[in-house]
N, C-alpha and C positions, 0 to 999 in steps of 0.2 A: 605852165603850172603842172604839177603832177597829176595822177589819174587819181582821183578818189576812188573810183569804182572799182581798178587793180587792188588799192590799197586795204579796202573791205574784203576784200579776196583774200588779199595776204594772212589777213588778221581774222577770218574766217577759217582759217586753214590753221593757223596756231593755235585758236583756240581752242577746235576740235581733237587736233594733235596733244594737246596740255591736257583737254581729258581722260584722254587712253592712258596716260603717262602719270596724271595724279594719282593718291592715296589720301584718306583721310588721317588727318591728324589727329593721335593717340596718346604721344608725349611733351607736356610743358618741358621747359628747358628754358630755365633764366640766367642770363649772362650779366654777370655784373659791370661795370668797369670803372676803373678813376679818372679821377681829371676832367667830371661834368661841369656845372655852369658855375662854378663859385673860384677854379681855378683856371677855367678858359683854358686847359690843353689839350690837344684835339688826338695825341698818341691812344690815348687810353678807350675813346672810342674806335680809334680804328683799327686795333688789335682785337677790340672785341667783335668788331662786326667780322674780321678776318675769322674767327672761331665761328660766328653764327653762320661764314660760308664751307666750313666744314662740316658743320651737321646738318647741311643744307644736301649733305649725300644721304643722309636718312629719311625715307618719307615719312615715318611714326613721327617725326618728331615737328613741334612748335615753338620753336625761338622765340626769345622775346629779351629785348636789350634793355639793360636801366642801368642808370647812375645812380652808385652806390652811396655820391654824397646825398641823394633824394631818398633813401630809403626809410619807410617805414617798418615801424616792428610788427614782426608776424607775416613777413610778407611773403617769406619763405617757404611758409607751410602751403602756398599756393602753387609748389613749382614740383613736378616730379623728378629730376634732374637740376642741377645747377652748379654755376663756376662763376669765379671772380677773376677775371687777366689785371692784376698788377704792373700796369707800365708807371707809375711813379713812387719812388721810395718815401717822396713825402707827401703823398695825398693823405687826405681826411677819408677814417674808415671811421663808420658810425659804430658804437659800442653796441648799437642795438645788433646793427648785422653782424657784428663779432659773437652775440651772444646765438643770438637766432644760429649760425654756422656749428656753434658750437653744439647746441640742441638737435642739431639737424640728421636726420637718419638713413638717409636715401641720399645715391650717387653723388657727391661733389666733388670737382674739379677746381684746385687752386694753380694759380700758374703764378710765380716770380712773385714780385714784393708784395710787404705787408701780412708774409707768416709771421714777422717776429711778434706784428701788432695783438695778433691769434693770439700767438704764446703769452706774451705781456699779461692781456687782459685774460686769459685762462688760466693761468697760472701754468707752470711748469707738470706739475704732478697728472693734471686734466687735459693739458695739450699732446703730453704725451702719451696718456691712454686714447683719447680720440685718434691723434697722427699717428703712433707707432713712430715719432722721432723728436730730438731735442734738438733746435734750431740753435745755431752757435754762432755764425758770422755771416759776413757777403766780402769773395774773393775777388779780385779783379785780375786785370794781367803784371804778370813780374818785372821790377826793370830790366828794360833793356840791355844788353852789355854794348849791344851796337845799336845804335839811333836807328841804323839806315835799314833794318833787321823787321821782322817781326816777332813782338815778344811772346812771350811761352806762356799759355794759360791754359784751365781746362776746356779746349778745344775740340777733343774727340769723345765720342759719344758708343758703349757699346749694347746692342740690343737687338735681341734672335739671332746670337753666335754673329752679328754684322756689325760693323765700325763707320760709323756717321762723323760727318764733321760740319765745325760751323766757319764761313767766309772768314776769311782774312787777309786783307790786302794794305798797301800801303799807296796812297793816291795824292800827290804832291806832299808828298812829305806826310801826312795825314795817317794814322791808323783807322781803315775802315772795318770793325769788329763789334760785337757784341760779348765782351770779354768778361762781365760778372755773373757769377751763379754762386748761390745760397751755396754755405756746407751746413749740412744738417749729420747728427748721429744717431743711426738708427736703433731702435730697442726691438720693438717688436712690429716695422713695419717690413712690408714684404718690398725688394726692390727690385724693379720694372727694368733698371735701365741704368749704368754708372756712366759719370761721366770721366774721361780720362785724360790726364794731364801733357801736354806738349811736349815738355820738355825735362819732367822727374817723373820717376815712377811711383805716381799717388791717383787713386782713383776716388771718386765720392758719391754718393748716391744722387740719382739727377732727376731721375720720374720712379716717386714712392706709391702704398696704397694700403690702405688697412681697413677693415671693413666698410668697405664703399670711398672713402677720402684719399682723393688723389693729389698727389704734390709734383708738381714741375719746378724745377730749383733755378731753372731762367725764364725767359721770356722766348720762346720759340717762333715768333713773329719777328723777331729781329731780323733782318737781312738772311732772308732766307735764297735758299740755291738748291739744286736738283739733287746734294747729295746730302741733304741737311738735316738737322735733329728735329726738324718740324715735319721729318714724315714718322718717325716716333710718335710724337703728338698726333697725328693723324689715325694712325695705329693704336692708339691708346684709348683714342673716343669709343670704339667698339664696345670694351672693358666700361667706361664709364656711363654708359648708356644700356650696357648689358644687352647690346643686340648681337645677333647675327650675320654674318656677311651678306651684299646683298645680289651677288651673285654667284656662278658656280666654276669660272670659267678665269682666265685671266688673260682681257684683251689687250690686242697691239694694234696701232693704226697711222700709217705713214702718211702725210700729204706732200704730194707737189705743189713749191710754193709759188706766189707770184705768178702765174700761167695766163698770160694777153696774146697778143693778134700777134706783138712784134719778137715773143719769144721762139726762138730757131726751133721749126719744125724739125729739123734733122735730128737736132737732140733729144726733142717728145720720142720722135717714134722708136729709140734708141731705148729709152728708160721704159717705157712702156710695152717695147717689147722682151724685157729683162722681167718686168715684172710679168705680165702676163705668162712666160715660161714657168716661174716662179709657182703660180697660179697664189701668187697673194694680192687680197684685193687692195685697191688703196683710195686717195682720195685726190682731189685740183683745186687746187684753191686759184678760183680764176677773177681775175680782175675784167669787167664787163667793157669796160674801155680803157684805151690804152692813151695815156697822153705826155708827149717827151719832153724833155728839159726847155727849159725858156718857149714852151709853148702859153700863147693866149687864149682866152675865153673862144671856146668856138673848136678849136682843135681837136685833135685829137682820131682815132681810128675805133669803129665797133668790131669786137669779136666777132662778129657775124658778118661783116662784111669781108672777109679774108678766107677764100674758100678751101683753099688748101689747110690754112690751120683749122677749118670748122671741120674737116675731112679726119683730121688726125685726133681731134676732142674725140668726136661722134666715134670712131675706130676703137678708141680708150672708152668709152663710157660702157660700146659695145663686150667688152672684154674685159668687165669689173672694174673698172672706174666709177667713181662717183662725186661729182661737183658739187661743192663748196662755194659760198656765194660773199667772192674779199674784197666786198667796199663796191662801189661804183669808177670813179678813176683811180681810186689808192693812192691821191694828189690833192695836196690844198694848195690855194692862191693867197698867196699872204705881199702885199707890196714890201716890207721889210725883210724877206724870208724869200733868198734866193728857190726858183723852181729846182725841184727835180724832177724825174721821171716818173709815172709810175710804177710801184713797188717796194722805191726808195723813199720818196716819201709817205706822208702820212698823208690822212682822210679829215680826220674828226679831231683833232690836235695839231697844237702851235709846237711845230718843236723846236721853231727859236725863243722862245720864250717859255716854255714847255711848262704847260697849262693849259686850257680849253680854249678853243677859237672864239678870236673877238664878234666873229656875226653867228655863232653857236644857237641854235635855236630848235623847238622840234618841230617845227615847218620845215627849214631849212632842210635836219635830215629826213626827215619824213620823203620829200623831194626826190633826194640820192636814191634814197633806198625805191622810191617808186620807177625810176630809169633806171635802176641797174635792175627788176624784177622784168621791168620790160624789155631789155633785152637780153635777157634771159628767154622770156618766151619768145621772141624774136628768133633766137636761135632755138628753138626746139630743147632747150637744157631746163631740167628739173633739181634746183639745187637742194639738198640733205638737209643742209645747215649753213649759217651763217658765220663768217670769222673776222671780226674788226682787224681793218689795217695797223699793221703793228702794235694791236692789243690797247690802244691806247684810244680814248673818249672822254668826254666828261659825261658826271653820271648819270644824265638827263638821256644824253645818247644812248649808256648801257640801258636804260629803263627801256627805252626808247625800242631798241633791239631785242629786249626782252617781251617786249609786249608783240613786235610785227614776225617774230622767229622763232617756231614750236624747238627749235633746237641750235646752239649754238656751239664753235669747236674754239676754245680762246684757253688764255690766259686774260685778267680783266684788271683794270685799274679802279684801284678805291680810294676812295676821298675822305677826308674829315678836314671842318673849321671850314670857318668862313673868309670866302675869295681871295685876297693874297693873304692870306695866314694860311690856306688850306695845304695839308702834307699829303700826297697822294704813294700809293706804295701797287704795284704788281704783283697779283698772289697768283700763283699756279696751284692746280691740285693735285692729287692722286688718281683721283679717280671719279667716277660722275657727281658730280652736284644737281641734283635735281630741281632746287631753288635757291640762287642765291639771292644778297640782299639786295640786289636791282630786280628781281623776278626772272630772271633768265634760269635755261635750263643748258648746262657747260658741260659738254663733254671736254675733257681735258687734252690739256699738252705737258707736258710733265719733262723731258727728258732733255730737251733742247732743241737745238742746230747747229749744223757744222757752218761758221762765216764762210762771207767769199772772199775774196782774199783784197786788201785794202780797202775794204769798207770800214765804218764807226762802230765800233765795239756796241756793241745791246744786249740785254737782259737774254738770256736762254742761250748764249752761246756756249757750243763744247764741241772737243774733238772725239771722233768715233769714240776712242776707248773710256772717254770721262761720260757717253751716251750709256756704253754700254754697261758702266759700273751704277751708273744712275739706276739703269731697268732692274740689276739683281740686287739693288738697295730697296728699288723701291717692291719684291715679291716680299717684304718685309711688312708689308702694310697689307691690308686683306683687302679686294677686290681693287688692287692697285692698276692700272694702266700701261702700256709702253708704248707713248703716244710721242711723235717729233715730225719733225717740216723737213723738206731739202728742198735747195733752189737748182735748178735742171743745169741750170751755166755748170755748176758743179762738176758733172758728168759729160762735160763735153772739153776737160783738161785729161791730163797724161794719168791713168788707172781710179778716173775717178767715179765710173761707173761701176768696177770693180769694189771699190772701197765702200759704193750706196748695197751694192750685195751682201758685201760682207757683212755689214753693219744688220741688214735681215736675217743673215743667217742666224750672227751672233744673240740677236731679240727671241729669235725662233729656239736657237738652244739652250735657253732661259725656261723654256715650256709657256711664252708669250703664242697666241692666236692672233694673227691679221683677220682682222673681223668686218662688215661690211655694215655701215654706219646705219642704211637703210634698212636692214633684216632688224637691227638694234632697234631702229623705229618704231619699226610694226610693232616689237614684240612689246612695246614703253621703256626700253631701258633708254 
């Protein structure tokens, strides 16, 4: 059974760390969205909880989620800030929150459908005075000329002299896109952001603003990617909130990924002593036990038990390294779900069935987490922050994680609806989230990784140059990050040490800072 007495420690230790780190709350901020209980669709909640984990980088501010089919009149005038995410064209918008919106005089943020319903019921001559534009149609993508093709639609995004674009791929025959955006015509509103056309030369205005009223002419939570129009959005909350940046500096932070007992020593000392020349700090994301393919209960090897590798940690820790604490084995037991090893598989998710583990419980992780802190101090290591095995848990977990670890380094998976209806989607950030909707406090991953080479495709992959186009996309966003993993096998192929340099260098002549996660601690950021 786990240590409860560790486990009080743990959460002894987050707690106090949560209070150097808190601010009190200054700014309501209400989030509308569709698709509550009358129409059972769970998209419209979870695009808006993906917004309440953006302003989750603000400490002034106080989110608060509602459904906008529940809405009473007046309820507006309670909120200092507010925004409605439009994720269905035919949800039910109450007349009263159209009218309340329409009255309303402080910061609002509209994103994708349900301006026309605005316009409708304000009529054209009042919509336009309030919007600064005349809403016209909703575009989609053009046909095809070839099936097998991707079709042309407004795809590119331009904003602070930089060119964003949104995914687009073709996946058994399938167009995977987010291919419609509003065209509106502008009068007297100011434009933020055009979006631009694939394939004609025709541009249209995509993120508007006129005394306080902001228009997003898609849904920016649509499949999003490291080089997407929802770090626009991200950028734009600043504006909408009328705050200021919340730092002064603009950090970069590397981890070594996957790092156990059975990873080649040769190689650590190899990257390790690249970086250390370098004199950039970095981080480990170490898995506490290590356990191998078609291994059973009971298996397995501790970090601590492997002296030569504890020699080469300790050596790195000593020399600006800083541990990262990834999972306990970084391996689930599933009888229909062939093993892998640790690193490649997962923890806290079924990924053959890909949805939350059937004996999912927070005893269960409670457990994990009390053996991998233990041997943690077994081995003399103090880890920073916490990073879920392949980002992936059910939300119990993320809570779960948020409540035992004053700080965590992830990308997170979010849920809406209920057990198999539920859509779950991976949001990355910019830049620090201080609280998101589990309670955790994320320092971000934003840029990617470079695959190994015949492994399964995953969320965050990129080659150096699509890394390094991500980081000067994202100095587009204020107090944005240049934040990505490498796995060490990497650097132990034909220049591929060289290529983990380069790629530092290249962050660094961005005017990115390798920052030291710990110093960040101290100071609450």
């Amino acid at each position: 059974m786990p240590s409860r007495h560790l486990l009080a420690l743990a959460l002894a230790a987050s707690t106090a760390a949560s209070r150097v780190s808190a601010a009190p709350a200054e700014m309501s901020v209400c989030v509308f969205f569709d698709g509550g209980a009358r129409s059972g669709l769970p998209n419209g909640r979870l695009h808006a909880v993906m917004l309440i984990n953006l302003l989750g980088h603000f400490r002034e501010v106080e989110p608060r989620l509602a459904d906008v089919e529940s809405y009473s009149p007046g309820s507006l005038t309670g909120c200092e800030r507010a925004a409605y995410v439009g994720s269905d064209f035919q949800a039910a918008i109450p007349a009263a929150f159209l009218s309340d919106v329409m009255a309303y005089e402080r910061g609002f943020l509209w994103i994708n459908y349900g301006i026309d319903r605005l316009q409708k019921h304000a009529g054209w001559d009042a919509f336009r005075e309030k919007t600064g534009f005349t809403y016209m149609a909703l575009q989609g993508a053009d046909s095809p000329r070839d099936p097998s093709a991707i079709p042309d639609f407004f795809r590119h995004f331009e904003y602070k002299g930089e060119r964003f674009s949104k995914l687009a791929l073709l996946r058994e025959g399938r167009l995977v896109a987010a291919t419609e955006i509003a065209l509106v015509r502008t009068s007297s509103a100011k434009v933020l952001s055009y979006a631009v056309h694939s394939g004609k030369d025709a541009r249209t205005p995509y993120v508007t603003e006129r005394r306080g009223f902001y228009y997003v002419a898609d849904n920016p939570f649509l499949y999003i990617h490291q080089r997407d129009r929802y770090l626009i959005l991200a950028d734009v909350l600043f504006d909408v909130l009328g705050l200021a940046p919340r730092q002064g500096k603009r950090y970069a932070v590397l981890r070594i990924e996957d790092v156990h007992a059975r990873t080649d020593v040769r190689i650590l000392r190899r990257i390790f002593a690249m970086l250390k020349d370098k004199g950039v700090p970095f981080t480990i994301s170490l898995i506490p036990r290590y356990v191998g393919p078609g291994s059973k209960d009971g298996d397995g090897v501790n970090a601590g038990d492997i002296p030569e590798f504890m020699d080469v940690i300790r050596a790195a820790t000593d020399s600006g390294g800083e541990i990262l604490l990834h999972g306990y084995e970084h391996h689930a037991r599933l009888d229909y779900c062939p093993t892998l090893p640790s690193g490649a598989d997962y923890e806290f998710w079924d990924r053959c069935r890909k949805g939350p583990l059937p004996y999912d419980s927070e005893e269960w992780v409670l457990e994990r987490l009390n053996y991998a802190l233990a041997l943690m101090r077994q081995a003399r290591l103090k880890p920073v922050a916490w990073v879920t095995p392949h980002y992936a848990a059910s939300a119990q977990d993320f809570e779960t994680f948020g409540r035992t670890f004053a700080r965590t380094l992830q990308r997170v998976v979010y849920s809406a609806g209920e057990a198999e209806k539920a859509v779950y989607v991976t949001q990355f950030f910019p830049y620090t989230i201080y609280r998101d909707a589990y309670g955790q406090f994320v320092w971000p991953e934003n840029l990617g990784y470079i695959p190994m080479p015949g492994t399964e495709t995953r969320e965050g992959e990129q080659t150096s140059e699509q890394m390094l186009e991500a980081a000067r996309l994202s100095r587009s966003v204020r107090d944005a990050w240049a934040s990505f993993f490498w796995h060490p096998q990497l650097a132990g192929g034909e220049h591929g040490l060289e290529r983990f340099a380069a790629l530092i260098d290249g962050i660094r002549g961005q005017g990115y800072e390798f920052v030291s996660l710990a110093r960040l601690r101290d100071r609450g950021e």
